[in-house]
ZAMARGU-4260 file (C-alpha; in steps of 0.2 Angstrom, whole numbers, plus 5000, padded with zeros to 4 digits):
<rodrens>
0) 5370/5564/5639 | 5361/5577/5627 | 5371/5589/5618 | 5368/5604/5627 | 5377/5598/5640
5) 5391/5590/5632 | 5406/5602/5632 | 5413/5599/5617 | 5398/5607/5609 | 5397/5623/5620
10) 5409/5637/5612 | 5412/5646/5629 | 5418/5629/5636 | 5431/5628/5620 | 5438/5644/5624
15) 5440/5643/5641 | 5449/5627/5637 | 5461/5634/5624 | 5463/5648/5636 | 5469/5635/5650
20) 5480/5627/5636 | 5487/5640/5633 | 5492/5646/5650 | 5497/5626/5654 | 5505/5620/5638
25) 5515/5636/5629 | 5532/5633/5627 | 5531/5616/5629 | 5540/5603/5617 | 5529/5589/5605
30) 5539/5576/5609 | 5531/5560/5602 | 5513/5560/5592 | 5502/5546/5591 | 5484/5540/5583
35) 5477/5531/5571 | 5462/5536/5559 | 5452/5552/5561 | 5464/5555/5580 | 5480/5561/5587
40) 5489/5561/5603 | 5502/5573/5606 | 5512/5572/5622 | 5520/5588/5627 | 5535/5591/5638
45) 5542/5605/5647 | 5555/5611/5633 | 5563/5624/5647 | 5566/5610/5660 | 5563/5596/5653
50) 5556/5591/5669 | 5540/5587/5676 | 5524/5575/5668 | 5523/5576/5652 | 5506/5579/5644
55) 5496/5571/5633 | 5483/5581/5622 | 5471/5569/5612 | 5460/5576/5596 | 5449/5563/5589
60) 5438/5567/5573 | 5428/5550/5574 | 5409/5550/5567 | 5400/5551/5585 | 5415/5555/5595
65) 5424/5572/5588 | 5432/5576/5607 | 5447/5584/5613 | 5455/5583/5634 | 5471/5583/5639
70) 5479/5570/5654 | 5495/5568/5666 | 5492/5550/5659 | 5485/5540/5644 | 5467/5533/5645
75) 5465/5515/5651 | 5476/5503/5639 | 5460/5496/5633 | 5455/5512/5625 | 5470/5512/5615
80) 5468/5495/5608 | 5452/5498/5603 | 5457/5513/5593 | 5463/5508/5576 | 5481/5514/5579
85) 5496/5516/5565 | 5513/5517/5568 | 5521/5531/5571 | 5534/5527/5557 | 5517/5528/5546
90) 5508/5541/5552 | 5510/5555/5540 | 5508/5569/5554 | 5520/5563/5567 | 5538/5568/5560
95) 5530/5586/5554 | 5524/5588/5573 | 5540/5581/5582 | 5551/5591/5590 | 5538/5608/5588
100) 5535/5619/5599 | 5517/5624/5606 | 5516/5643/5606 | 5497/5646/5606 | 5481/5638/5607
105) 5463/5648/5604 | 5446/5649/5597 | 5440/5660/5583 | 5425/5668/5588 | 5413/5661/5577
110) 5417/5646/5575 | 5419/5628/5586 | 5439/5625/5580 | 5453/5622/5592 | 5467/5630/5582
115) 5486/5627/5590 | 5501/5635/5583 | 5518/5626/5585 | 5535/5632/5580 | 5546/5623/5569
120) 5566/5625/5570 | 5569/5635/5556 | 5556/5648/5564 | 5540/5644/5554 | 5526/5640/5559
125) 5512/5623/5559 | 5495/5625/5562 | 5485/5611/5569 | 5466/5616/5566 | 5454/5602/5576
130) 5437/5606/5569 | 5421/5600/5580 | 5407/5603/5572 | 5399/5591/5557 | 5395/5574/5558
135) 5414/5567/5560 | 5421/5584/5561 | 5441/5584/5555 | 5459/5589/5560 | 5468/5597/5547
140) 5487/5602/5549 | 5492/5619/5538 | 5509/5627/5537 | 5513/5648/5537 | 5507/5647/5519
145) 5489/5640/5521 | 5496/5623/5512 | 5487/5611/5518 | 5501/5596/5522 | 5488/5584/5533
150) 5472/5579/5536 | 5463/5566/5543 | 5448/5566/5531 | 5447/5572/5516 | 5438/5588/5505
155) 5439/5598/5525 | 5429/5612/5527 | 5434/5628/5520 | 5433/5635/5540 | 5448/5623/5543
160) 5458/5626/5527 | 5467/5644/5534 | 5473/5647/5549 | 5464/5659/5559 | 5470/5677/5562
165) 5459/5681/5578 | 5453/5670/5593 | 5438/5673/5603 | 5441/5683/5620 | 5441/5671/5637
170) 5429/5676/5650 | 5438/5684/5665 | 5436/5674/5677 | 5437/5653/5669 | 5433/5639/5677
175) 5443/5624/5679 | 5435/5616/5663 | 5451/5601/5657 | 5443/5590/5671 | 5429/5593/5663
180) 5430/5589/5647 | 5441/5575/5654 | 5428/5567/5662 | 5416/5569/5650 | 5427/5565/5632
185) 5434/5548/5641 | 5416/5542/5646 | 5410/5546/5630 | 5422/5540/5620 | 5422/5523/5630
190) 5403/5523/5624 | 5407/5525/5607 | 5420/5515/5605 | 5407/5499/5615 | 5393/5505/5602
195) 5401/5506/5588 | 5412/5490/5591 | 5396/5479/5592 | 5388/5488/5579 | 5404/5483/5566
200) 5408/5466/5572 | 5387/5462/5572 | 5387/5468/5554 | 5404/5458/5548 | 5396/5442/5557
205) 5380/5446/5547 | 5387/5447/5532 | 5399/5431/5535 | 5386/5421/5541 | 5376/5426/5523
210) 5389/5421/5511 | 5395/5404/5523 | 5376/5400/5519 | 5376/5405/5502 | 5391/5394/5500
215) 5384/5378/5509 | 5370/5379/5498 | 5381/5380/5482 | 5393/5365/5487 | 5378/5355/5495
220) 5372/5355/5474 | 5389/5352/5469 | 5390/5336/5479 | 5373/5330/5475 | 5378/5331/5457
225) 5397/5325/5461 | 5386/5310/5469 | 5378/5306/5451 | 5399/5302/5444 | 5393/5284/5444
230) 5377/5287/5434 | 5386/5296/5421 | 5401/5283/5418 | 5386/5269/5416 | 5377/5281/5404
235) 5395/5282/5395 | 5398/5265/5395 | 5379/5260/5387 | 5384/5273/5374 | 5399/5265/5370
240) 5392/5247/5367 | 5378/5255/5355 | 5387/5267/5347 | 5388/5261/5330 | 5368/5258/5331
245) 5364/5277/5336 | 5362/5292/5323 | 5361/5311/5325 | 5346/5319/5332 | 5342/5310/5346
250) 5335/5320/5361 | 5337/5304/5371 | 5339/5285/5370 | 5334/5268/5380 | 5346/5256/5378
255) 5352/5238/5387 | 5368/5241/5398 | 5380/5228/5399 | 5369/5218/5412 | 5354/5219/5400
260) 5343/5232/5409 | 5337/5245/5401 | 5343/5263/5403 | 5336/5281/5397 | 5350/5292/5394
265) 5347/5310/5388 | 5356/5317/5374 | 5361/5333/5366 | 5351/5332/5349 | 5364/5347/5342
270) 5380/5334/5344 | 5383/5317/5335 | 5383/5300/5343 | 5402/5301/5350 | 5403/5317/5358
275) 5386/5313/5369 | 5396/5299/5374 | 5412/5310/5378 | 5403/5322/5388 | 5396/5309/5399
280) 5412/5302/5401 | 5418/5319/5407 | 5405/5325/5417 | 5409/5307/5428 | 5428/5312/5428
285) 5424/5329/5435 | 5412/5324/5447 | 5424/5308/5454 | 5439/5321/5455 | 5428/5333/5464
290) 5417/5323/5477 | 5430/5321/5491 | 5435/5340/5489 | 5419/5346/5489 | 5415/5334/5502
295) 5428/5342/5515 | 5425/5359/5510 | 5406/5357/5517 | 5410/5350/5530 | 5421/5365/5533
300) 5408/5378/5528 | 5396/5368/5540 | 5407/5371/5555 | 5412/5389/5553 | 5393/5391/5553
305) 5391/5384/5569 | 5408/5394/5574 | 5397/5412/5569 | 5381/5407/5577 | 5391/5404/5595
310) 5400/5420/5589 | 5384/5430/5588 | 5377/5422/5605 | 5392/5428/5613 | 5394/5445/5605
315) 5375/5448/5609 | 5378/5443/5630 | 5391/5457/5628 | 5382/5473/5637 | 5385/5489/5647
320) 5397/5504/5645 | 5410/5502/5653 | 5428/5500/5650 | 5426/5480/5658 | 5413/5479/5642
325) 5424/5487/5629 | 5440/5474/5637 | 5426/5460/5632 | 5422/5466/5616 | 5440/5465/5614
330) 5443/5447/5619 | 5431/5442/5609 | 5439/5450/5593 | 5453/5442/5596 | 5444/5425/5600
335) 5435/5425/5584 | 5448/5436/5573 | 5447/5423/5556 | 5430/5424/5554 | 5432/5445/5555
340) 5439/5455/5539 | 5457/5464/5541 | 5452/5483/5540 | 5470/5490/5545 | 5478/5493/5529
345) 5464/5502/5519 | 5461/5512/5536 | 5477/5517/5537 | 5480/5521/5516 | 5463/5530/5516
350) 5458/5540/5533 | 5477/5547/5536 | 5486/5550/5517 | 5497/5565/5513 | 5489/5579/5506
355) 5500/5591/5496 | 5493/5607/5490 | 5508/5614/5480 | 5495/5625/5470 | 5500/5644/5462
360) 5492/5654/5476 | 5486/5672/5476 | 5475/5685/5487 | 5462/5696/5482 | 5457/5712/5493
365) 5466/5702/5508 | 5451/5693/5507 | 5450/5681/5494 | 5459/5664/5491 | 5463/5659/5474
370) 5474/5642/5468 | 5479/5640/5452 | 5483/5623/5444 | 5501/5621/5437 | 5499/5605/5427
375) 5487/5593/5421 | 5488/5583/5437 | 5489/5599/5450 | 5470/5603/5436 | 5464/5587/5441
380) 5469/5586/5463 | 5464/5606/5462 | 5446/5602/5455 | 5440/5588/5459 | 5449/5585/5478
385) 5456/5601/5485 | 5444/5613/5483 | 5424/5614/5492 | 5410/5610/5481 | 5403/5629/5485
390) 5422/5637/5478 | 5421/5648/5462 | 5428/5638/5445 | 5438/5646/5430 | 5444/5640/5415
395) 5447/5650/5399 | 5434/5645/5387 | 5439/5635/5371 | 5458/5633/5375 | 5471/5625/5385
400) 5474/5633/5402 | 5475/5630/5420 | 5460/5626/5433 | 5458/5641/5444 | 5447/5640/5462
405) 5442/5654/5471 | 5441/5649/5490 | 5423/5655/5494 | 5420/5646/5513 | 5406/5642/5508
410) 5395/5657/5503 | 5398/5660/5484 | 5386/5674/5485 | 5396/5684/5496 | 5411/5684/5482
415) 5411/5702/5474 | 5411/5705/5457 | 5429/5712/5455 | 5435/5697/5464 | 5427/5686/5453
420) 5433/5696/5438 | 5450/5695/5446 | 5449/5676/5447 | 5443/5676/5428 | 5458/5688/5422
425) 5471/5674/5433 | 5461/5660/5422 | 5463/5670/5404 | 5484/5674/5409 | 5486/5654/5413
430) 5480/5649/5396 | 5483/5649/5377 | 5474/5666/5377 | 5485/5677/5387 | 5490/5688/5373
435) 5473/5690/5366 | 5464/5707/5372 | 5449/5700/5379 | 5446/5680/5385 | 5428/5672/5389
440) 5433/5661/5403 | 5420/5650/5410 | 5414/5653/5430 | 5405/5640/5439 | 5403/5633/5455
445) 5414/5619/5456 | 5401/5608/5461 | 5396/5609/5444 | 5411/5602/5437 | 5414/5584/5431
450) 5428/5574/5424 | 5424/5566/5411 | 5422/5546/5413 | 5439/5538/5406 | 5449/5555/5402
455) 5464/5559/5404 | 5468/5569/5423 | 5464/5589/5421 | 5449/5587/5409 | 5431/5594/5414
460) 5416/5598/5409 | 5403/5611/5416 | 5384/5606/5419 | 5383/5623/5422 | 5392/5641/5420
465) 5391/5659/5414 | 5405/5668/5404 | 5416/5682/5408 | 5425/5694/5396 | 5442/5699/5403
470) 5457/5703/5399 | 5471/5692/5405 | 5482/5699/5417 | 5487/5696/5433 | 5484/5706/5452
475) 5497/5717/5456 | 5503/5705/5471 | 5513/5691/5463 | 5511/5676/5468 | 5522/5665/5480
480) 5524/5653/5465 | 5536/5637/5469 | 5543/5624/5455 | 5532/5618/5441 | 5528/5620/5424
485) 5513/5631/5418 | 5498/5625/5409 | 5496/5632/5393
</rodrens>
């Protein structure tokens, strides 16, 4: 399938879906959510009846499978296990979803993002923002104040990181689309899931077949030199017998072992007499302890080589796309699951982590983003985490003060001057100079910022930057400013 005519990709075909959602699934009730890393499954039910099939809604942001359908029904169970999954108890966006209500669903008009609107009990509001365009594209969840509580990878696009405020007009007449993009996502998906799968478990074989041959090598040495425990204890032995006859110096010796032959033994010309002898006895007790353990573990390493090579025969007899492939794919992990590495946990710490953006927030011109650190560490997630490599940086020059971004989505040349000047009198106020009458503060793109290797969270440095004279001040809108202490 090309991607012209995959329907995820088509910006009409996303608006006519939203509009179907929308028409389908307002009012309704989120009343559990699934996934796992870079996916969510919301299953809606009628929250005004409370009766009738729920449904399930499924947004995956996957490199090579960023999809979205909605079902009566899950997809085959197969599907699911081959999903990583997390609990729900663990996954960071099911309580903030459960129990919402889906109000809206839409497009904006420029852009491919499926934005849905739930409302909480307390009257606010969530945004759920599935992007699907970029190579793994991204689900970001936002509250009424543009804080960005989840996401499902980090450092989203700036398109995804504010709600939208207006959604691309449905055709008049829309054609049943949801089956669809059923059809297609589920098919495609299935693929995805068979290619990937084989493409992971052939590298992880790869790479344990590599270090079980690596090791066999190492312990095949060790045992030929655990073998020579003999030698040494002779050498040892003939040392001891002559000892008193041998001086410094020697870089080896013959000499008659107790049965009168003659032996060569090598020496260490740097040591005496005695502690030659010493290290032979040593390197004889070391070998002895050593030969039966060394021994065993070979034998081990030999059969968990000849465990991956039928592993790989098999994994490579595994073809097709359908879900009868990817239940194979599975039986075979789970056959051959101790010669595999555990990726669950990291997965799960890494790909769905709380994000908190507690940052001092104002808005320029209705326009213009700008987030202000309140303290070292807020400096340090604001700079080098939060914020797009393309966003506007300013930091009082010469003193202590807080990191300030300006949100650019992307296009810092679009920023006007008075906004940036703006941004640069928020840096001056949030410093040690905010009583002076006019502050240099540095402005950069924050692409140009580093952290210094080893310092302390909060400090930068610019590879790059102009200064700005301004006076401190701040716009006449105050900001919605919850508890922390200022940086100053």
């Amino acid at each position: 399938m090309n991607d012209q005519s995959q329907l995820w990709r088509d910006h009409a075909a996303l608006v006519a879906l939203a509009r179907d959602w929308d028409r389908r699934f307002a009012g309704r009730r989120v009343d559990r959510v699934g996934g796992g890393p870079g996916w969510l499954r919301l299953t809606l039910i009628d929250a005004r009846e409370d009766s009738g099939p729920p449904a399930h809604c499924f947004l995956t942001a996957l490199g090579g499978a960023t999809l979205i359908w909605d079902a009566d029904r899950s997809p085959p169970p197969v599907v699911l296990d081959a999903l990583e999954r997390i609990p729900p108890q663990r996954l960071t966006a099911a309580p903030l979803l459960r129990g919402t209500v889906l109000t809206r669903v839409g497009v904006p008009s420029d852009d491919r993002i499926v934005a849905l609107t739930f409302r909480r009990s307390d009257g606010t509001s969530l945004h759920l923002l599935h992007q699907l365009f970029g190579p793994r594209g991204n689900l970001v969840l936002l509250d009424d104040d543009q804080v960005r509580l989840w996401s499902a990878h980090r450092s989203p696009h700036p398109a995804v990181m504010s709600a939208p405020r207006q959604f691309a007009t449905p055709p008049a007449k829309i054609d049943d689309v949801a089956d669809g993009f059923r059809t297609q996502a589920v098919d495609h998906l299935i693929a995805h899931l068979i290619e990937t799968s084989r493409a992971r478990k052939s590298g992880d074989l790869r790479r344990a077949h590599d270090t079980a041959s690596r090791l066999e090598v190492n312990l095949a040495r060790d045992l030929a030199g655990a073998e020579n425990g003999d030698h040494w204890r002779h050498c040892g032995e003939t040392l001891a017998i002559h000892l008193h006859t041998l001086g410094p110096g020697s870089g080896s010796v013959t000499l008659d072992d107790a049965a009168g032959s003659p032996l060569t033994i090598a020496l260490d010309p740097r040591l005496p007499p005695h502690a030659n002898m010493e290290i032979c006895f040593k390197k004889a007790r070391k070998a002895e302890r050593g030969r039966d353990t060394i021994a065993e573990r070979l034998d081990d390493v030999r059969l968990r080589l000849a465990v991956l090579d039928d592993a790989v025969g098999e994994l490579a007899g595994i073809d097709g796309s359908d879900p009868d492939v990817l239940q194979r794919l599975l039986d075979w992990r789970d056959r051959y699951s101790d010669l595999l590495p555990r990726r669950g946990a990291k997965g799960e710490r890494l790909a769905l982590r709380e994000v908190t953006e507690p940052f001092r927030r104002f808005r320029l011109d209705n326009r213009w983003d700008v987030w202000v650190g309140r303290s070292a560490k807020e400096n340090d997630e604001l700079t080098h985490r939060a914020s797009h490599p393309q966003d506007l940086w300013f930091h009082a020059q010469g003193v202590t003060g807080s990191h300030v971004v300006l949100r650019t989505e992307g296009r810092p040349d679009l920023v006007p001057k008075k906004a940036k000047e703006q941004a640069a009198a928020i840096a001056a106020w949030y410093s040690r100079s905010r009583t002076s009458g006019l502050v240099p503060v540095l402005m950069t793109e924050r692409r140009y910022v580093r952290r210094p290797r080893k310092s302390p969270p909060g400090t930068a440095a610019t590879l790059r930057h102009e200064s700005v004279m301004v006076e401190p001040r701040l716009p006449v809108e105050q900001p919605d400013d919850p508890p922390g202490s200022d940086q100053r």
